[in-house]
TIMI-2910 file (N, C-alpha, C, CB; in pm, 1 decimal, decimal comma, always signed):
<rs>
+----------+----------+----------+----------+----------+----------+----------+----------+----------+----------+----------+----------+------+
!      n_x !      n_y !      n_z !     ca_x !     ca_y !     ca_z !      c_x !      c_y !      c_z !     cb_x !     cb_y !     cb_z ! resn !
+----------+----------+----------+----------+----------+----------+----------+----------+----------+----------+----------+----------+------+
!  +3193,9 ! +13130,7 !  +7765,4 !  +3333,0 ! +13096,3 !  +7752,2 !  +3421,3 ! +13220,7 !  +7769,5 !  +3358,1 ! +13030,3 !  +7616,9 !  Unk !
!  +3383,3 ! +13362,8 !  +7756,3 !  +3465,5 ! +13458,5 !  +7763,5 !  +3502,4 ! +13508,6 !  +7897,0 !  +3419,8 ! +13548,0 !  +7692,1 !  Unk !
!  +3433,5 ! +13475,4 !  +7957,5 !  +3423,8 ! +13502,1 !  +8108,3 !  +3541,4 ! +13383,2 !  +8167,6 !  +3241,0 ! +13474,8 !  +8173,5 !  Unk !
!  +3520,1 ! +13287,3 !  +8100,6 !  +3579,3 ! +13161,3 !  +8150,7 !  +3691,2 ! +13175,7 !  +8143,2 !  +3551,1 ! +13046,8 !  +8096,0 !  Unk !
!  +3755,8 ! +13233,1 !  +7999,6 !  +3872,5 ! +13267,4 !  +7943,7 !  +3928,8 ! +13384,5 !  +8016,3 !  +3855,7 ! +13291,2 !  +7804,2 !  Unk !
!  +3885,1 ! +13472,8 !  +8063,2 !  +3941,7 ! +13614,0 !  +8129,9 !  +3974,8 ! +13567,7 !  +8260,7 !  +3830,3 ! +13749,5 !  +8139,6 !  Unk !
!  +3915,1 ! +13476,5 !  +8337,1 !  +3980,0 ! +13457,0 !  +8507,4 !  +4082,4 ! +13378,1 !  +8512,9 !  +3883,9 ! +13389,0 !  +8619,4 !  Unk !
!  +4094,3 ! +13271,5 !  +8380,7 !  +4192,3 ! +13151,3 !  +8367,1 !  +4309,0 ! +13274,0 !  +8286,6 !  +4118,7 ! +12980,0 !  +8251,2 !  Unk !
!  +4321,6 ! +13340,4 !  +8220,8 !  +4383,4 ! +13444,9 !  +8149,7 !  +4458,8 ! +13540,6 !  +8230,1 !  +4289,2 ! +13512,6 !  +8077,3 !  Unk !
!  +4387,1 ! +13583,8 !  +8345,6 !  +4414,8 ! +13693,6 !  +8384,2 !  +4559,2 ! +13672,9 !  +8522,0 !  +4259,7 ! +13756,9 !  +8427,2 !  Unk !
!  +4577,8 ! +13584,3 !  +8540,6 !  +4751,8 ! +13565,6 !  +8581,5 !  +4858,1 ! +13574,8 !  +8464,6 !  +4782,6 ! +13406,2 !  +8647,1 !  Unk !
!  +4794,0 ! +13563,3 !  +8310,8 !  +4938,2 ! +13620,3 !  +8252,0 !  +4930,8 ! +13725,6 !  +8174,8 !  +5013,8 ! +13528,4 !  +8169,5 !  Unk !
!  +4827,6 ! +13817,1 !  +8249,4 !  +4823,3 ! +13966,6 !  +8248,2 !  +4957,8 ! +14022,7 !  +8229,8 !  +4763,9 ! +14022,4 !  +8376,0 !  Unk !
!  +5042,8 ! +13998,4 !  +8324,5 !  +5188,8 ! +14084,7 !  +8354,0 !  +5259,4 ! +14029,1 !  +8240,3 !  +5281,1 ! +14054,7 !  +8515,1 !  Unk !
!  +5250,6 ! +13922,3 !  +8221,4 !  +5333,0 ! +13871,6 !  +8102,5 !  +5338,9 ! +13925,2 !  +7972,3 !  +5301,1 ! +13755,3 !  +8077,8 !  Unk !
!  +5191,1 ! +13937,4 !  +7966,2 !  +5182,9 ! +14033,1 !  +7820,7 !  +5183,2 ! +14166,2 !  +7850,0 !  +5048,9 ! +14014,3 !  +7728,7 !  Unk !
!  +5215,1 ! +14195,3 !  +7947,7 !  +5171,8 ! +14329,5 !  +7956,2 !  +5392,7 ! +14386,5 !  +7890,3 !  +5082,1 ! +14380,5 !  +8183,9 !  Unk !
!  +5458,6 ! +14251,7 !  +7982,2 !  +5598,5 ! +14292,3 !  +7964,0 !  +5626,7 ! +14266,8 !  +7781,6 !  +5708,6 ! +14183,5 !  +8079,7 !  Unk !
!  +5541,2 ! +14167,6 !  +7758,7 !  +5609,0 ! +14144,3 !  +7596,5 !  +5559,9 ! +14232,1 !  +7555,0 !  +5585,5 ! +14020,9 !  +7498,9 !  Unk !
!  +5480,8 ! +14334,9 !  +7556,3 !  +5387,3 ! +14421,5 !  +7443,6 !  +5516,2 ! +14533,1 !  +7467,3 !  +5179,2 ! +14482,0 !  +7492,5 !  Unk !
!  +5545,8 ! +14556,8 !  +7627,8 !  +5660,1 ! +14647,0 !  +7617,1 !  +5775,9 ! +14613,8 !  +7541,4 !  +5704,3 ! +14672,9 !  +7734,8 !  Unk !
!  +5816,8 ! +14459,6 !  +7551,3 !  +5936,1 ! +14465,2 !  +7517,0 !  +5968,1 ! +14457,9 !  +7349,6 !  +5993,4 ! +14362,4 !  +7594,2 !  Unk !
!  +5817,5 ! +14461,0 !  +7277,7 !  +5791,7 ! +14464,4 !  +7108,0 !  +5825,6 ! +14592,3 !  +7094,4 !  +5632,5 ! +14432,7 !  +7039,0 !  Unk !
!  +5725,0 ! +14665,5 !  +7182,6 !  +5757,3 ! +14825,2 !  +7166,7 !  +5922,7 ! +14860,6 !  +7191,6 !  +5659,7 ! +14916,9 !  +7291,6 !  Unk !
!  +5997,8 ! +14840,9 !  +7226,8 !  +6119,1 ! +14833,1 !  +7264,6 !  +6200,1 ! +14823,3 !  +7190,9 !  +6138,7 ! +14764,0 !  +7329,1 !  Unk !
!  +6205,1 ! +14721,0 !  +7112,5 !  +6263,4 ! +14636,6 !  +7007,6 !  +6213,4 ! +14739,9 !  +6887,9 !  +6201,5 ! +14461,5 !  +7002,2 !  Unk !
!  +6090,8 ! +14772,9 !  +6868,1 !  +6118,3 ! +14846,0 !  +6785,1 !  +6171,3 ! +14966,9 !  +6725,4 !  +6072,3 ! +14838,1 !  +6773,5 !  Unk !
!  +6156,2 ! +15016,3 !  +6850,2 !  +6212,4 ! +15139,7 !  +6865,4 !  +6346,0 ! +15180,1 !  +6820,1 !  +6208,2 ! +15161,5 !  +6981,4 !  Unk !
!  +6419,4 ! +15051,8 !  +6916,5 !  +6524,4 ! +15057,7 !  +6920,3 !  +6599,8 ! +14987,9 !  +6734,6 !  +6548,2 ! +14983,5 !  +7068,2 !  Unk !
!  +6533,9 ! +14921,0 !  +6679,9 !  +6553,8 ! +14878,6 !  +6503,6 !  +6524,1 ! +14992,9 !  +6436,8 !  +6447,2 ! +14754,4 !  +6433,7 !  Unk !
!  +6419,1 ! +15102,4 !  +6500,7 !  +6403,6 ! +15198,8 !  +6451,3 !  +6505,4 ! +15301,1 !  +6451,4 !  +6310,1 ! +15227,5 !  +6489,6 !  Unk !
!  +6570,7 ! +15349,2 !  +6558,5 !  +6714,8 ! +15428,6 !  +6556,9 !  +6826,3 ! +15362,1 !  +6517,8 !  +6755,0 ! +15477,8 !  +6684,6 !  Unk !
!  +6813,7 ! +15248,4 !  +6534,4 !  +6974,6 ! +15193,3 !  +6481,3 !  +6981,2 ! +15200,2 !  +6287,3 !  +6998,1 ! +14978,4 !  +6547,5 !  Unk !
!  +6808,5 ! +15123,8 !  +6242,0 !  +6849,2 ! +15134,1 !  +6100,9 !  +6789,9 ! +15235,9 !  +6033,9 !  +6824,7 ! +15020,2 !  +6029,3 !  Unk !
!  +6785,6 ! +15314,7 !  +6059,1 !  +6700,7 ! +15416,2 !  +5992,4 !  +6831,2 ! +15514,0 !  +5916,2 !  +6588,9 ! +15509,6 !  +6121,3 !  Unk !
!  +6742,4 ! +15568,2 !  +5817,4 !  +6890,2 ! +15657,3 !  +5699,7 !  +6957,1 ! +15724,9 !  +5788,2 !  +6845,8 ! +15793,5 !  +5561,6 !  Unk !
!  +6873,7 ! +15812,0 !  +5891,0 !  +6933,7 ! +15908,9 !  +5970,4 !  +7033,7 ! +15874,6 !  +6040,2 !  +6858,4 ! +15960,6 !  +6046,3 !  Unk !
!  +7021,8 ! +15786,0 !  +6145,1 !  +7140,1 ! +15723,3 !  +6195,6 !  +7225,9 ! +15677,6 !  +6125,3 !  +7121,8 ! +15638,7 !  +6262,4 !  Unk !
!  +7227,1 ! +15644,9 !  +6003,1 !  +7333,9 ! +15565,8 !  +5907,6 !  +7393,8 ! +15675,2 !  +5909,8 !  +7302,3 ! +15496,4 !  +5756,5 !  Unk !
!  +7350,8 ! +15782,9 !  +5870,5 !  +7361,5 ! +15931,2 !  +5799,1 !  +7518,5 ! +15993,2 !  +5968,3 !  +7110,6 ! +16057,8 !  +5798,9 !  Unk !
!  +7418,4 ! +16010,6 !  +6043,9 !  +7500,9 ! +16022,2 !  +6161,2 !  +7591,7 ! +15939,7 !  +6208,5 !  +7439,0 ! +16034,0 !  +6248,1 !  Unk !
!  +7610,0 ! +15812,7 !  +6168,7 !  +7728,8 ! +15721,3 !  +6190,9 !  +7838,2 ! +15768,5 !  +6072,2 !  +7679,9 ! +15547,5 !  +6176,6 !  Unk !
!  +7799,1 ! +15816,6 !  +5974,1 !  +7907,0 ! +15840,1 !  +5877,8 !  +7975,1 ! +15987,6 !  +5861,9 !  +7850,9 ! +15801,7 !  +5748,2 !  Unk !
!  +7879,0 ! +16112,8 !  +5978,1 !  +7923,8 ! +16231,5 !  +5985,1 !  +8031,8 ! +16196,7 !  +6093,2 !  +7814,7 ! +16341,5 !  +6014,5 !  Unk !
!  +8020,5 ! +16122,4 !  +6217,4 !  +8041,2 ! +16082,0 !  +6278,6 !  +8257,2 ! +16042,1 !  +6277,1 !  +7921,6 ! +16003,6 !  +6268,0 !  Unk !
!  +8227,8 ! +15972,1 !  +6184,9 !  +8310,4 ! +15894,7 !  +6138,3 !  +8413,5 ! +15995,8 !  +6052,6 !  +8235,5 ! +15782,7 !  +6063,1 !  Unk !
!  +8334,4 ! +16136,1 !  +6008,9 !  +8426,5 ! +16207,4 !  +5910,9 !  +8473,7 ! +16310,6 !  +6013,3 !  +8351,8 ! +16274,1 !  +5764,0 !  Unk !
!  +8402,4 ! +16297,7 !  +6112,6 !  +8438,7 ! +16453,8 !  +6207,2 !  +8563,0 ! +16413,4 !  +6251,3 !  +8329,8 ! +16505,1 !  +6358,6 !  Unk !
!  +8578,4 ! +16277,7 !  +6301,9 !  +8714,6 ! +16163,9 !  +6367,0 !  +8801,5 ! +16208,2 !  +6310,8 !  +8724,5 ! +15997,7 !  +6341,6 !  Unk !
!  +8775,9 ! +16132,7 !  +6210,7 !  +8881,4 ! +16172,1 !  +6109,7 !  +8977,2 ! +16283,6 !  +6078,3 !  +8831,2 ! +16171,3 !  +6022,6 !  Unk !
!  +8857,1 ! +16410,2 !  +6083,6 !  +8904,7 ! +16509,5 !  +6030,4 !  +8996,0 ! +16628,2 !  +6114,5 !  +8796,8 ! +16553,4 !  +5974,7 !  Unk !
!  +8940,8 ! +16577,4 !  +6300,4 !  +8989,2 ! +16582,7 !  +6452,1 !  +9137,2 ! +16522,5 !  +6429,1 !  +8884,1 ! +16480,8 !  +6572,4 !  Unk !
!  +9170,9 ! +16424,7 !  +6376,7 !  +9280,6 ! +16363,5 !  +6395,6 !  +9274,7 ! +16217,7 !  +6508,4 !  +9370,3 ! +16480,3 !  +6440,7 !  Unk !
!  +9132,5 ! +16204,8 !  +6542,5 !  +9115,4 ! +16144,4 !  +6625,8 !  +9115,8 ! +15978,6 !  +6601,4 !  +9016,4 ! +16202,0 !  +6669,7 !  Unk !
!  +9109,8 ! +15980,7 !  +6469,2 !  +9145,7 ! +15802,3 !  +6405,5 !  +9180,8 ! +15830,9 !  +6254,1 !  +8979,1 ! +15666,8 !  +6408,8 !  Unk !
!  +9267,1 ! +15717,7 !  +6213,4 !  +9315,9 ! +15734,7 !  +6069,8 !  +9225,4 ! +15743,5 !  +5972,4 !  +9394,7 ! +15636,0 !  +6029,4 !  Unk !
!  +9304,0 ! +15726,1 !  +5862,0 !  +9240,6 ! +15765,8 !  +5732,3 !  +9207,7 ! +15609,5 !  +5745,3 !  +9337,5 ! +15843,3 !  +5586,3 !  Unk !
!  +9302,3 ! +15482,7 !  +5769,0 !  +9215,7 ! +15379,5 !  +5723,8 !  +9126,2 ! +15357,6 !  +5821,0 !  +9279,1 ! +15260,1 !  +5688,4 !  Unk !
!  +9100,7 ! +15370,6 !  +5992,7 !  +9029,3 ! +15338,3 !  +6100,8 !  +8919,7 ! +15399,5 !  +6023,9 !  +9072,1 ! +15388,0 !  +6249,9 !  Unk !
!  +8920,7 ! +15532,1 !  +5963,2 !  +8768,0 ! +15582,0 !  +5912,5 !  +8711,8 ! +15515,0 !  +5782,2 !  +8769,4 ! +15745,9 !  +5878,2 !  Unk !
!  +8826,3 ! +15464,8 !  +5712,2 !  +8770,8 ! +15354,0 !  +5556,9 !  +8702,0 ! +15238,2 !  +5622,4 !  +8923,5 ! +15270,3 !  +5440,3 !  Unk !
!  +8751,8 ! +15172,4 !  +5739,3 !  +8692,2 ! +15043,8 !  +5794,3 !  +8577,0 ! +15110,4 !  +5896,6 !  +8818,7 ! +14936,1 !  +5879,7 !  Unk !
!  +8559,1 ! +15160,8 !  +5951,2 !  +8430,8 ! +15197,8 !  +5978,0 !  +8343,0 ! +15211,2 !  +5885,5 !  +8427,5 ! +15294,5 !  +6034,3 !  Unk !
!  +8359,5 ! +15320,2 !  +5794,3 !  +8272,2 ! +15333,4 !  +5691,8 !  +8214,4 ! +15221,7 !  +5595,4 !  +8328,0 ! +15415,8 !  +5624,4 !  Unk !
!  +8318,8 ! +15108,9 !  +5632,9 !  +8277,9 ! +14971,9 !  +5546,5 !  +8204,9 ! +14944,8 !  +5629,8 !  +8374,1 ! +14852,1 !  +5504,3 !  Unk !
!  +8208,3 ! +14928,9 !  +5834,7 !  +8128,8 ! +14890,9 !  +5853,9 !  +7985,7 ! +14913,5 !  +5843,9 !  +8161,4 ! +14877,7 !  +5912,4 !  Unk !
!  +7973,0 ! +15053,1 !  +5842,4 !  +7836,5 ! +15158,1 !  +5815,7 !  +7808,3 ! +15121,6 !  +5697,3 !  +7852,4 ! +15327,3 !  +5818,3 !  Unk !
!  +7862,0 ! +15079,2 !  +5612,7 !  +7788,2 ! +15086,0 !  +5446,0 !  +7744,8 ! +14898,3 !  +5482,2 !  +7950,6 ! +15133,6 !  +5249,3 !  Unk !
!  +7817,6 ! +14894,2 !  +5523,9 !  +7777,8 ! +14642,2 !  +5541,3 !  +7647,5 ! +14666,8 !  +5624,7 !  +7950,6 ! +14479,6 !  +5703,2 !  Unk !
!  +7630,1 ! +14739,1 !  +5745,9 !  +7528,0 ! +14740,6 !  +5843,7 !  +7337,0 ! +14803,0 !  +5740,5 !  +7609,7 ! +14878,0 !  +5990,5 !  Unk !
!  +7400,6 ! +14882,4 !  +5599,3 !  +7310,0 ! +14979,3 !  +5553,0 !  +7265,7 ! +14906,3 !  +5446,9 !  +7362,0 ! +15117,9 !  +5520,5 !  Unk !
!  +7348,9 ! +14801,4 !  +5381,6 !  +7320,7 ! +14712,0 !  +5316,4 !  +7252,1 ! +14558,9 !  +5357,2 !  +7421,2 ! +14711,2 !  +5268,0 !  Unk !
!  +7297,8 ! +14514,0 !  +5453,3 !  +7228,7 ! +14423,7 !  +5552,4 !  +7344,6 ! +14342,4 !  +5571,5 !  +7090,0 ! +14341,7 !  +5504,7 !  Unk !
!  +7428,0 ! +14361,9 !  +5470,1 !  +7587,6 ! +14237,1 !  +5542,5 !  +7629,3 ! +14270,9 !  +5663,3 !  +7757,8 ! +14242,7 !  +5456,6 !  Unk !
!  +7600,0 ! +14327,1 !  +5752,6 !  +7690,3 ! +14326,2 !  +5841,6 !  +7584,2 ! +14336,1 !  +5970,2 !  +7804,7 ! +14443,1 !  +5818,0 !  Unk !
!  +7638,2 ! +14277,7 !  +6102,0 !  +7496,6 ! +14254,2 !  +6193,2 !  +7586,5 ! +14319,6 !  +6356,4 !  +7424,8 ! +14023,1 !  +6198,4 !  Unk !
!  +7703,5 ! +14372,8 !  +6334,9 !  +7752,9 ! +14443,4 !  +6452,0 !  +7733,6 ! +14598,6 !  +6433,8 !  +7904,6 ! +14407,6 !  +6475,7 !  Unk !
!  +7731,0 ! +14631,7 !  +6558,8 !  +7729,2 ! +14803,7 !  +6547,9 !  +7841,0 ! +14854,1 !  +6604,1 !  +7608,1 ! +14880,7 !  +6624,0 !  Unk !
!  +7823,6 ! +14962,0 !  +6576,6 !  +7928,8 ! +15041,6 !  +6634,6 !  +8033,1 ! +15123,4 !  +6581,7 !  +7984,4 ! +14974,8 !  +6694,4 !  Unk !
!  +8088,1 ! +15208,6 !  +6568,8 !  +8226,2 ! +15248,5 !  +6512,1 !  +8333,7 ! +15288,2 !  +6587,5 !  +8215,9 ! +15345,9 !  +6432,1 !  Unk !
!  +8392,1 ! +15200,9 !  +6673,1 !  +8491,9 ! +15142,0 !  +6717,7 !  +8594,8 ! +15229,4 !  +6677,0 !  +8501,7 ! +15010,8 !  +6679,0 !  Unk !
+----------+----------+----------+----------+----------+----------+----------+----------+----------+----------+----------+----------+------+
</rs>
């Protein structure tokens, strides 16, 4: 039967070959977005702006809400806008 299974199998070779990439992918990528560090760097981020003159005092309070909602799990957009 294993033999049987590998020639009937082996046309969705490519298929798994793309999902195994695209797990690896996905994780990666959950891996830089939620990880402390990046939180960490979205919120230096956010103070350098600030401190540039480059967005307000409240544009940097509502970011930072969004960074603290995203670090907590309420919040499912990225970005600091």
């Amino acid at each position: 039967m294993g033999i049987f299974s590998a020639v009937l199998g082996l046309p969705l070779a490519p298929v798994r070959g793309v999902v195994w990439i695209a797990e690896i992918v996905r994780r990666q990528v959950d891996e830089e977005l939620y990880s402390p560090a990046a939180f960490r760097r979205r919120l230096e981020n956010i103070e350098e702006a600030r401190a540039s003159g480059q967005i307000s005092d409240e544009e940097a309070a509502a970011a930072e809400e969004q960074v603290v909602a995203m670090m907590t799990g309420r919040g499912t957009s990225g970005g600091t806008e």
